[in-house]
N, C-alpha and C positions, 0 to 999 in steps of 0.2 A: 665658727670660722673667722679668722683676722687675717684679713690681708694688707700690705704698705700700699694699696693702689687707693687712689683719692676717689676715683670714678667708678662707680660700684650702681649700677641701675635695674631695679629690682623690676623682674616683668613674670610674663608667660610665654610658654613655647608657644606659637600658632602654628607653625607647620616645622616639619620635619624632611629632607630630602637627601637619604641617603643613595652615597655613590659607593662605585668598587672597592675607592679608599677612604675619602673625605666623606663626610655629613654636612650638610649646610643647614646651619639650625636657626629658624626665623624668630624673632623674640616682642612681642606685644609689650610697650611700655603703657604704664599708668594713662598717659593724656592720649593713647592711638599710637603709636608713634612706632617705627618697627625699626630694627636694627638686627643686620644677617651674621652669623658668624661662622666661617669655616671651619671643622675641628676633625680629629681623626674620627674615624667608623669606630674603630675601639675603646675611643673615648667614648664615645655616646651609646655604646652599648655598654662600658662600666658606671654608666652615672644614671642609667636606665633612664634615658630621655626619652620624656611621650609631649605629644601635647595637651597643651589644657597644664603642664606641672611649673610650679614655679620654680624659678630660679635667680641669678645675679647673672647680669652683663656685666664684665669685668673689665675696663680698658683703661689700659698700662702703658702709654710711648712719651717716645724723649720728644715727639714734636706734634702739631696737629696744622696742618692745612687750610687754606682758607681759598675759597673761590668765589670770583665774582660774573657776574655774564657780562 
C-alpha cells in the first residue's frame, strides 16, 4: 500500500463501536496513546475490522488546529 499522506500511524483496534450507519473505530498507538475514527458500517465490515488487528491511522488535511486552555 502507498499513500501521498505524510501521517501514516501504525496501531491496534482496541474497541470497535458499531452504529446503524457509522462504526467508530478506537486505534491503540505504539506509546498508549488512542485516536477515534469515524467510518462507514460497510467499510468496516469490508476491511474485516476486529480488535486486537493491526492497521494505519491515516490523517490527510489542508490544516491542524491548535488549543490552548
Amino acid at each position: 500500500m502507498k499513500l501521498s499522506a505524510r501521517n501514516a500511524l501504525k496501531g491496534k483496534i482496541k474497541e470497535i463501536k458499531a452504529g446503524t450507519v457509522n462504526t467508530e473505530v478506537i486505534v491503540e498507538l505504539k506509546g498508549g496513546e488512542e485516536i477515534v475514527s469515524m467510518i462507514s458500517k460497510e467499510s468496516a465490515e469490508k476491511m474485516g475490522l476486529k480488535p486486537g488487528k493491526e492497521i494505519y491511522a491515516v490523517i490527510k488535511a489542508s490544516s491542524v488546529m491548535i488549543g490552548t486552555d
